[in-house]
VORO-644388 format. One record per residue (C-alpha): residue in one letter; y, z, x. Coordinates in nm, 2 decimals. Each point is the difference from the previous one (the first is absolute). Example, Ala and Ser with C-alpha at 12.3 -4.5 7.8 and 13.67 -1.06 7.14 Angstrom:
VORO-644388
{atom A; {-0.45; 0.78; 1.23}};
{atom S; {0.34; -0.07; 0.14}};
END
This chain:
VORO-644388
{atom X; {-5.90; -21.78; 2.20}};
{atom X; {0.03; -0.30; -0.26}};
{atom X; {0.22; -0.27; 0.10}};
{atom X; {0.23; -0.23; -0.25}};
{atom X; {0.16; -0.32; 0.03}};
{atom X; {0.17; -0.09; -0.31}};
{atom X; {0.04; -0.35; -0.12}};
{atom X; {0.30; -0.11; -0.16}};
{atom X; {-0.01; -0.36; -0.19}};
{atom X; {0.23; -0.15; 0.29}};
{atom X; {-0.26; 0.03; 0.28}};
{atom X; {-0.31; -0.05; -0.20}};
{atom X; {0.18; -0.36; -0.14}};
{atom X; {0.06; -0.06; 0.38}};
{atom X; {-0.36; 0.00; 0.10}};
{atom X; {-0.11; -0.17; -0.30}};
{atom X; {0.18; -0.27; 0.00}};
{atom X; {-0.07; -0.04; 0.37}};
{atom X; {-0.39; 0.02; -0.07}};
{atom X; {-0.01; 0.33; 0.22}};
{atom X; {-0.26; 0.19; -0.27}};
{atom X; {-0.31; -0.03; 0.24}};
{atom X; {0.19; 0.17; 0.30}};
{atom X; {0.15; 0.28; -0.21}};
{atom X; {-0.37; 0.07; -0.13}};
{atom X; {-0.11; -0.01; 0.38}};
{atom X; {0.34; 0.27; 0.04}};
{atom X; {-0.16; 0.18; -0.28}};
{atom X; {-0.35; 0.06; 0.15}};
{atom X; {0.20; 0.13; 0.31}};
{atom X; {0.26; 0.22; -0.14}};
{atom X; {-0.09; 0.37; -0.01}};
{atom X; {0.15; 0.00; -0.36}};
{atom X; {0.05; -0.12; -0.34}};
{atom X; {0.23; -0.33; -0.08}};
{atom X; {0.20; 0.13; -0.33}};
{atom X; {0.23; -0.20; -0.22}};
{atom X; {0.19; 0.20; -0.32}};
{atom X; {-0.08; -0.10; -0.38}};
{atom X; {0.35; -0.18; 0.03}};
{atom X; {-0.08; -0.22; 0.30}};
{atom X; {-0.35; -0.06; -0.15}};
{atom X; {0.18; -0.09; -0.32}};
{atom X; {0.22; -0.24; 0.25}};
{atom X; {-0.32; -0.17; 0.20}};
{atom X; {-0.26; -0.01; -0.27}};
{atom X; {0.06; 0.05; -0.33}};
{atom X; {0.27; -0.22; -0.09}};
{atom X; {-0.10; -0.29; 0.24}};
{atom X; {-0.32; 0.01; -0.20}};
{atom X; {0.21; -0.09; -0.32}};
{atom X; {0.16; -0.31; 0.20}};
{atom X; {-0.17; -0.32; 0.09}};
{atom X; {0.25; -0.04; 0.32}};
{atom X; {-0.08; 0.35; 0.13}};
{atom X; {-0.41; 0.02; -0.12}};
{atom X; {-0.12; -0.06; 0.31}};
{atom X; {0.19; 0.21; 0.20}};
{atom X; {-0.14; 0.29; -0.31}};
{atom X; {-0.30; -0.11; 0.04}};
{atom X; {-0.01; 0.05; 0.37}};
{atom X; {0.17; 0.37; 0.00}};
{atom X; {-0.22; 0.05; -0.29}};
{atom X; {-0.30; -0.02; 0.22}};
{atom X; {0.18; 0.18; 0.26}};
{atom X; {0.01; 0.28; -0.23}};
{atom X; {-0.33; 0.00; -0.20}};
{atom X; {-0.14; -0.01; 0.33}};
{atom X; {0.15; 0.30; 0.11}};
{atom X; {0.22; -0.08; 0.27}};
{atom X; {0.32; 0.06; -0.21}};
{atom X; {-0.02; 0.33; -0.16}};
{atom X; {0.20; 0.19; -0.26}};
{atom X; {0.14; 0.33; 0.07}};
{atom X; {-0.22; 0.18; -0.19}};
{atom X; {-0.24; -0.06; 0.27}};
{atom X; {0.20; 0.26; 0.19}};
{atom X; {0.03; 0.23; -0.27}};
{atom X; {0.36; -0.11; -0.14}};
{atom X; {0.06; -0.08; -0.31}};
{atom X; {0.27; -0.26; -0.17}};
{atom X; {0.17; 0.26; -0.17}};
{atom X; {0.12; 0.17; 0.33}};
{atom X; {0.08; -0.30; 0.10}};
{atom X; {0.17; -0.17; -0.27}};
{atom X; {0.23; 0.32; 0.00}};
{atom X; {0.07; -0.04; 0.35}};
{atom X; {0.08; -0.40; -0.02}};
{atom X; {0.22; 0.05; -0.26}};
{atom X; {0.21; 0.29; 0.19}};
{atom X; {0.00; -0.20; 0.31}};
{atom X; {0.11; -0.37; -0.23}};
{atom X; {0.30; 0.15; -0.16}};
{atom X; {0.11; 0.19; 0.38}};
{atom X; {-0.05; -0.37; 0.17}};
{atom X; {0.22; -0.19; -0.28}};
{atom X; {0.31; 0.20; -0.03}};
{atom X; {0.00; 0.03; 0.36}};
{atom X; {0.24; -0.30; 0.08}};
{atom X; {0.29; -0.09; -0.24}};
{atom X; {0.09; -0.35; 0.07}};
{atom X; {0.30; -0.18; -0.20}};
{atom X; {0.00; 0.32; -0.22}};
{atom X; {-0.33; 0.06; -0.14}};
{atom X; {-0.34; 0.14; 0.15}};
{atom X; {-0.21; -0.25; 0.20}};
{atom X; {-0.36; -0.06; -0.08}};
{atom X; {-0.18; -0.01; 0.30}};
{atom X; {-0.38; 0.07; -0.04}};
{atom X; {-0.26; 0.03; -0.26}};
{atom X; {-0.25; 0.18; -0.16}};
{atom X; {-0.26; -0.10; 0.26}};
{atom X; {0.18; 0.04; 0.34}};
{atom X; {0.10; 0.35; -0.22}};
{atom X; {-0.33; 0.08; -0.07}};
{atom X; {-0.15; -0.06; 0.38}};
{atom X; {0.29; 0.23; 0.13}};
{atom X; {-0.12; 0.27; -0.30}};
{atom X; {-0.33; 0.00; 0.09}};
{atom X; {0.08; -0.01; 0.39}};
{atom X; {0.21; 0.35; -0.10}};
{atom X; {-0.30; 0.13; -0.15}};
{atom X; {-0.21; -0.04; 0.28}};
{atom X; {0.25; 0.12; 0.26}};
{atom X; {-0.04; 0.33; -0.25}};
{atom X; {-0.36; 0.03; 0.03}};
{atom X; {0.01; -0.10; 0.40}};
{atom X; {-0.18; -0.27; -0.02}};
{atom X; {0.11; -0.30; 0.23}};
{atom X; {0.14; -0.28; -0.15}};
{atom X; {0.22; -0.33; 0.10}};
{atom X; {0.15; -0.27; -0.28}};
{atom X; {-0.08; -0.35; 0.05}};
{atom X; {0.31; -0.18; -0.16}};
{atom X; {0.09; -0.34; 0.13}};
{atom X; {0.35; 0.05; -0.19}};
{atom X; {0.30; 0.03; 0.20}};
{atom X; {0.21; 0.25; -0.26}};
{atom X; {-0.25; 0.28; -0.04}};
{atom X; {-0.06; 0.05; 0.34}};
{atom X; {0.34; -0.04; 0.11}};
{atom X; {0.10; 0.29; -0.26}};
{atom X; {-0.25; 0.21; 0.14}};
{atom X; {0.06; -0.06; 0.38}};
{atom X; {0.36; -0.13; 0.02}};
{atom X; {0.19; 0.06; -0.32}};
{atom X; {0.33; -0.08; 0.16}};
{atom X; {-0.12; -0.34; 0.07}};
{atom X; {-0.06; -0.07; -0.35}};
{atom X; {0.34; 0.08; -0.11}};
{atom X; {0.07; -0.30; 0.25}};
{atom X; {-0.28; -0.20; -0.15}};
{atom X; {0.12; 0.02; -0.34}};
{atom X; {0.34; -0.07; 0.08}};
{atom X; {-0.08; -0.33; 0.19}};
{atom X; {-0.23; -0.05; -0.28}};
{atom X; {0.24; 0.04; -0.28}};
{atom X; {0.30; -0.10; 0.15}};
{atom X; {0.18; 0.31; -0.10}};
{atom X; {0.07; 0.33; 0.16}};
{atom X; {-0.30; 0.25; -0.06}};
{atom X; {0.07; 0.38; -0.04}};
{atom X; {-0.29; 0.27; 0.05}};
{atom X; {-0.12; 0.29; -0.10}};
{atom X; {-0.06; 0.15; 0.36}};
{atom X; {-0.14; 0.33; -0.16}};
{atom X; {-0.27; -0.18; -0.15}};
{atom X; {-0.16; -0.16; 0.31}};
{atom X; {-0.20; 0.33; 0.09}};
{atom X; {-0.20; -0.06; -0.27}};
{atom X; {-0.13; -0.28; 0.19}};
{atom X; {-0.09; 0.10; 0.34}};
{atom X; {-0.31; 0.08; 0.13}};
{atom X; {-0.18; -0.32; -0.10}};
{atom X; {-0.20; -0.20; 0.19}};
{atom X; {-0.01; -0.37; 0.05}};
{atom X; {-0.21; -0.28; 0.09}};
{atom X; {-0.02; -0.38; -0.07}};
{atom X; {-0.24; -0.29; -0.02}};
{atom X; {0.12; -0.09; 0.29}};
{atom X; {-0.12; 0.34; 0.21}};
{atom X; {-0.35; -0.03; -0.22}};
{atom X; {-0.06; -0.38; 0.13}};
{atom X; {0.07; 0.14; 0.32}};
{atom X; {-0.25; 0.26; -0.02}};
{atom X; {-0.23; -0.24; -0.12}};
{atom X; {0.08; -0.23; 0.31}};
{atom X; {-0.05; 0.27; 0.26}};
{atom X; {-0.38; 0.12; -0.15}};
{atom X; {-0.09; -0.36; -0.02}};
{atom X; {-0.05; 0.01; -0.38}};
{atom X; {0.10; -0.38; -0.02}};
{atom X; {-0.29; -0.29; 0.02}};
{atom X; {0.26; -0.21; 0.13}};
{atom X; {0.06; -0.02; 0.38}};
{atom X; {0.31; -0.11; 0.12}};
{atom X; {0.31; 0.11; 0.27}};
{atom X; {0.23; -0.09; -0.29}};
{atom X; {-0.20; 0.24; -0.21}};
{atom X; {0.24; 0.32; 0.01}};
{atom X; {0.29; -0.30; -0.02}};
{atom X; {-0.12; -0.17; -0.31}};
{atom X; {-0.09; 0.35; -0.21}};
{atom X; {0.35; 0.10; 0.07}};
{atom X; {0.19; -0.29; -0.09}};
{atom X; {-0.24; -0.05; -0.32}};
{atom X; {0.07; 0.36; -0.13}};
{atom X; {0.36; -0.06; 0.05}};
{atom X; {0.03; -0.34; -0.16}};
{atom X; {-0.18; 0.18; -0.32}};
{atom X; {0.24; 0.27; -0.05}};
{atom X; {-0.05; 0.25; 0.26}};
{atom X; {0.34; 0.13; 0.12}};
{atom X; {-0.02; -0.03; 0.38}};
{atom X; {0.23; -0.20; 0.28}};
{atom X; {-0.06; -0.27; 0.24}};
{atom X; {0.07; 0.31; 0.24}};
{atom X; {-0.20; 0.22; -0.15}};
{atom X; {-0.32; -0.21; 0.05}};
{atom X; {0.06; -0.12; 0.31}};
{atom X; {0.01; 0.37; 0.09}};
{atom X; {-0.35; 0.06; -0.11}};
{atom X; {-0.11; -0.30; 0.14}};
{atom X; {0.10; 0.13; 0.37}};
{atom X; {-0.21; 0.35; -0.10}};
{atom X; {-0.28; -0.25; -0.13}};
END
């Protein structure tokens, strides 16, 4: 049975801008499975960077990663973008009345974390495996631990933060991964020309330093598994 990890912007910016493109095509060749990103994301990674000198390259790159058939739409598994736009705008206006902070709603993700967690829905339906690659602390934490999000925001906001509690069911049975657990997987099937015994150490660190949400802890956890 097909298996699906899901891109959202967050993790594929991660890797980019850490020049990790070669390894995730070596992850590709590997993985018993399609690499899928939503219309939305692609809109996110690709289409607009293309119209903006400062983010061209970066297109370009994902571009290739795309023509090239690594990155695929979800057409590919027989879904289309209407059943999925219909899903991500159910699941958008759930997330963002959720929390009422300083008496209004609070926005707290978009139309492209919204549209990974549609799709993901969608392929739960039709059994087919599926995890969300989302370096983003919020979306995660709203499907795995909303209650620590209502914390989040408040810290964030500076303000006490209400929620919804009826609405979290709509977000559970989501699951999660970050650049951070794909550079390990690269580490551990040697996908990485580089040799080094701060190797594992300096992936880590370089994923976190470019926006993926993971502790000092949290890596030197992996490390001792490494």
């Amino acid at each position: 049975m097909e298996k699906v990890i899901i891109f959202d912007s967050s993790t594929l910016i991660s890797l980019s801008m850490n020049g990790l493109f070669p390894e995730i095509i070596g992850l590709k060749k590997i993985f018993k499975g399609k690499f899928i990103i939503t219309s939305d994301v692609k809109k996110e990674v690709i289409d607009k960077p293309l119209t903006t000198k400062r983010f061209e390259l970066e297109g370009l790159k994902l571009k290739q990663l795309f023509d090239n058939k690594i990155l695929e739409l979800p057409i590919s598994l027989n879904v289309n973008d209407k059943d999925i736009l219909k899903k991500t705008n159910e699941l958008l206006d759930i997330a963002n009345n959720t929390f009422i902070g300083r008496g209004k709603e609070v926005h707290i993700i978009d139309s492209g974390e919204a549209s990974c967690l549609a799709l993901s829905q969608i392929l739960n339906e039709k059994k087919i495996k599926n995890v969300i690659a989302i370096d983003e602390r919020t979306t995660r934490a709203l499907g795995e631990k909303p209650e620590s999000l209502e914390r989040l925001l408040q810290r964030k906001l500076h303000t006490r933060v209400n929620s919804k509690k009826e609405n979290f069911k709509f977000f559970k049975g989501f699951k999660f991964i970050r650049s951070a657990e794909l550079v390990y997987v690269v580490y551990k099937k040697g996908l990485m020309k580089l040799k080094s015994t701060a190797l594992l150490d300096a992936l880590l660190y370089a994923v976190k330093f470019k926006g993926c949400s993971i502790s000092d802890k949290e890596i030197s956890e992996i490390k001792k598994i490494g």
